[in-house]
N, C-alpha and C positions, 0 to 999 in steps of 0.2 A: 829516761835513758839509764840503762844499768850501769855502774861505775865498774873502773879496770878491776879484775879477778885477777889473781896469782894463782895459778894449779898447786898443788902442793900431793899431787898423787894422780897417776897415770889414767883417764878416762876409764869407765867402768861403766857396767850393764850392773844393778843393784835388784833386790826384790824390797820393798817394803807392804807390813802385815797392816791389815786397820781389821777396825770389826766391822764386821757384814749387816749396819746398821744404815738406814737413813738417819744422816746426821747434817744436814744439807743446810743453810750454807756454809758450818764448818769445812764437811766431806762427807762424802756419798761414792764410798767405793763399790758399793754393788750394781752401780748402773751403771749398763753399756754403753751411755752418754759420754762424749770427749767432755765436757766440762763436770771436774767432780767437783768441784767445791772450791772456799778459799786456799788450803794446802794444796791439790792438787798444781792451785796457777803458780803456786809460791816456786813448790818444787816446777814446777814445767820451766819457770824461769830460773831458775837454780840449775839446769837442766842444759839449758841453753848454753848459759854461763860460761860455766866448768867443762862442759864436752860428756857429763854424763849423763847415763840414760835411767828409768827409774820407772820399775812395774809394781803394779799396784794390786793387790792380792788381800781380800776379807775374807774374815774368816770368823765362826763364833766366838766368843770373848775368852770361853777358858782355851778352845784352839790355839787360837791369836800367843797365850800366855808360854804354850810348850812349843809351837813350833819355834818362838823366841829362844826360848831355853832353849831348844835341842839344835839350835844356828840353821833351821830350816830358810827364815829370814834373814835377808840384812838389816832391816831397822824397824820399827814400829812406830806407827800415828794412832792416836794420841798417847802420850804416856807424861810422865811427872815424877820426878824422883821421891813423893809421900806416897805415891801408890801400894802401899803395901798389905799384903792379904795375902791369904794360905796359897793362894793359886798364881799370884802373880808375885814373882822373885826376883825384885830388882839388885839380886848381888852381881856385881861385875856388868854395870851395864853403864855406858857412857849419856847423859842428855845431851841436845844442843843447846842452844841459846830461845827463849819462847818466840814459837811463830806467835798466838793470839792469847790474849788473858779470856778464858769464856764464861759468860755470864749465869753463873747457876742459880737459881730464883725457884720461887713458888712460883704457877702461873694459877689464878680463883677467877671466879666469876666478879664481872666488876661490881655487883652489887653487893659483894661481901669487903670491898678495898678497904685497907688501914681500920680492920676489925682485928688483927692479928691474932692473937693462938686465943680466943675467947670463942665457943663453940666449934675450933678447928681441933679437930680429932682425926680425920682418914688423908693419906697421900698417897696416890698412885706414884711407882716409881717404875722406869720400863726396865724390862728383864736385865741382868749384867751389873745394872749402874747399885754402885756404894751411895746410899745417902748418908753423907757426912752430915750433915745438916740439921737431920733430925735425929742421929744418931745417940744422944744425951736424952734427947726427949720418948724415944723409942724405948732407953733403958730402962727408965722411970714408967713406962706404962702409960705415956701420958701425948703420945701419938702413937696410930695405928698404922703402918705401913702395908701399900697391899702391890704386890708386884705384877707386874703386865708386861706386855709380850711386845710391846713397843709404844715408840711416845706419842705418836698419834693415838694411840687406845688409851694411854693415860689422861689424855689432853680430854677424851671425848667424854671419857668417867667422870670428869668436872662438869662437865656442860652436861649429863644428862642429872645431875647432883647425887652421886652415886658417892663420889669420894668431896674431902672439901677443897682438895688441891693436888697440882700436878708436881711434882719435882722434875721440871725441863730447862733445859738452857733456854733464857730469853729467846735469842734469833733463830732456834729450833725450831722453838714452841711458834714465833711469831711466822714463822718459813709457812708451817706445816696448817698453821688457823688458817693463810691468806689463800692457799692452795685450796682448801676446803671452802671458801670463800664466807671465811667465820673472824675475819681478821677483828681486833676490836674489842670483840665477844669475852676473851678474856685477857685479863690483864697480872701486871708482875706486882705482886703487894709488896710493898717495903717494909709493913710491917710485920713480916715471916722474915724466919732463917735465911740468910743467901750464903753462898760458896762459890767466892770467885777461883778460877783454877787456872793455872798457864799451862798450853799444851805445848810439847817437844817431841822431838825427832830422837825415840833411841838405839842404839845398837850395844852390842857384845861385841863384833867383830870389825868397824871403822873408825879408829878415832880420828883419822887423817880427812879420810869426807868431815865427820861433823867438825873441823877444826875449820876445813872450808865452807861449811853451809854457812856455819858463825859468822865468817869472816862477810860474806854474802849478805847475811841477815842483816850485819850490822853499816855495812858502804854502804844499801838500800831501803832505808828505812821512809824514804816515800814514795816508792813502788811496793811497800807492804801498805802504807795508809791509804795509799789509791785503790790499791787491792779491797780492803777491808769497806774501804766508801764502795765501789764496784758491786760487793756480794750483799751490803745493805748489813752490815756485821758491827754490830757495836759492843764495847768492852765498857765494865763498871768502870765508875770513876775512883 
């Protein structure tokens, strides 16, 4: 059961931007499916709540960055106040509170586990995404990064042993193997780089919503664990 909500701003019709990726079961705003993901039930319920309503709009990654700037949007999933890069401008931009920490991992074939960077040399990373991760090891010359067009095509570059790893969110990655019915097949080495990341809700132009999503996020915090059990979503320890 949700706990009492205070309004603190007049009901409202909102847009929010995500990127036109499958990202499932984070969020999957480019299918015409009523269930996108774990943020979309966050917000559905958040939705309910409050009395507001909330359209959901992908768009390509650098799109996604200026229609933000230029207030085409009201608010953006996923973001992170380090996100910082030539194309993404996070001056003047308010975060909420983190809906989920997401688990950023290598994912290798399991017969390579806890061999860590000894013969690993190539990482697929799908188009858009910063690898923080290897980014020290990239400078140095001493990992190869090769970019692809989505994370299923990275995932697959492992399995045919083309790359020696993927740089995918664990529940991405594990979403996207079961679907292909490869679940298993590969696994999260601990002994690679990981980059765990919290994802928020941001805007330029509501601080009064994210002051109530907060407020939301934080009276409910086991209708987000139920949630998170629900979508099969697990976060680093």
């Amino acid at each position: 059961m949700l706990l009492a909500f205070i309004p603190l701003a007049r009901a409202g019709h909102f847009v929010v931007g995500s990127e036109n990726i499958n990202y499932y079961p984070h969020y999957k705003f480019v299918s015409n499916q009523t269930d996108k993901g774990y943020v979309w039930a966050v917000m559905h319920a958040f939705a309910k709540d409050s009395g507001h309503s909330f359209e959901y709009k992908a768009f390509p990654i650098k799109r996604l960055h200026r229609e933000s700037l230029e207030g085409r949007i009201d608010f953006s999933y996923p973001d992170n106040p380090s996100w910082q890069s030539k194309e993404r401008d996070q001056t003047g931009k308010i975060f909420s509170d983190s809906f989920i920490t997401s688990y950023g991992n290598t994912m290798v074939l399991a017969t390579r586990k806890s061999k860590g960077l000894t013969d690993f040399e190539t990482v697929a990373v799908p188009h858009g995404f910063t690898s923080v991760m290897y980014a020290e090891l990239v400078a140095k010359n001493r990992i190869q990064l090769l970019e692809v067009p989505d994370a299923l095509t990275a995932l697959k570059l492992v399995l045919m042993e083309r790359v020696d790893g993927a740089d995918v969110e664990y529940n991405v990655a594990n979403y996207l193997l079961h679907q292909q019915g490869l679940k298993g097949v590969l696994i999260h080495d601990m002994s690679l780089p990981s980059d765990p990341v919290t994802f928020h809700l941001s805007t330029r132009k509501h601080p009064i919503i994210i002051k109530q999503l907060n407020q939301f996020l934080s009276s409910n915090t086991a209708l987000l664990k139920d949630l998170k059990v629900a979508y099969q979503l697990i976060e680093p320890n």
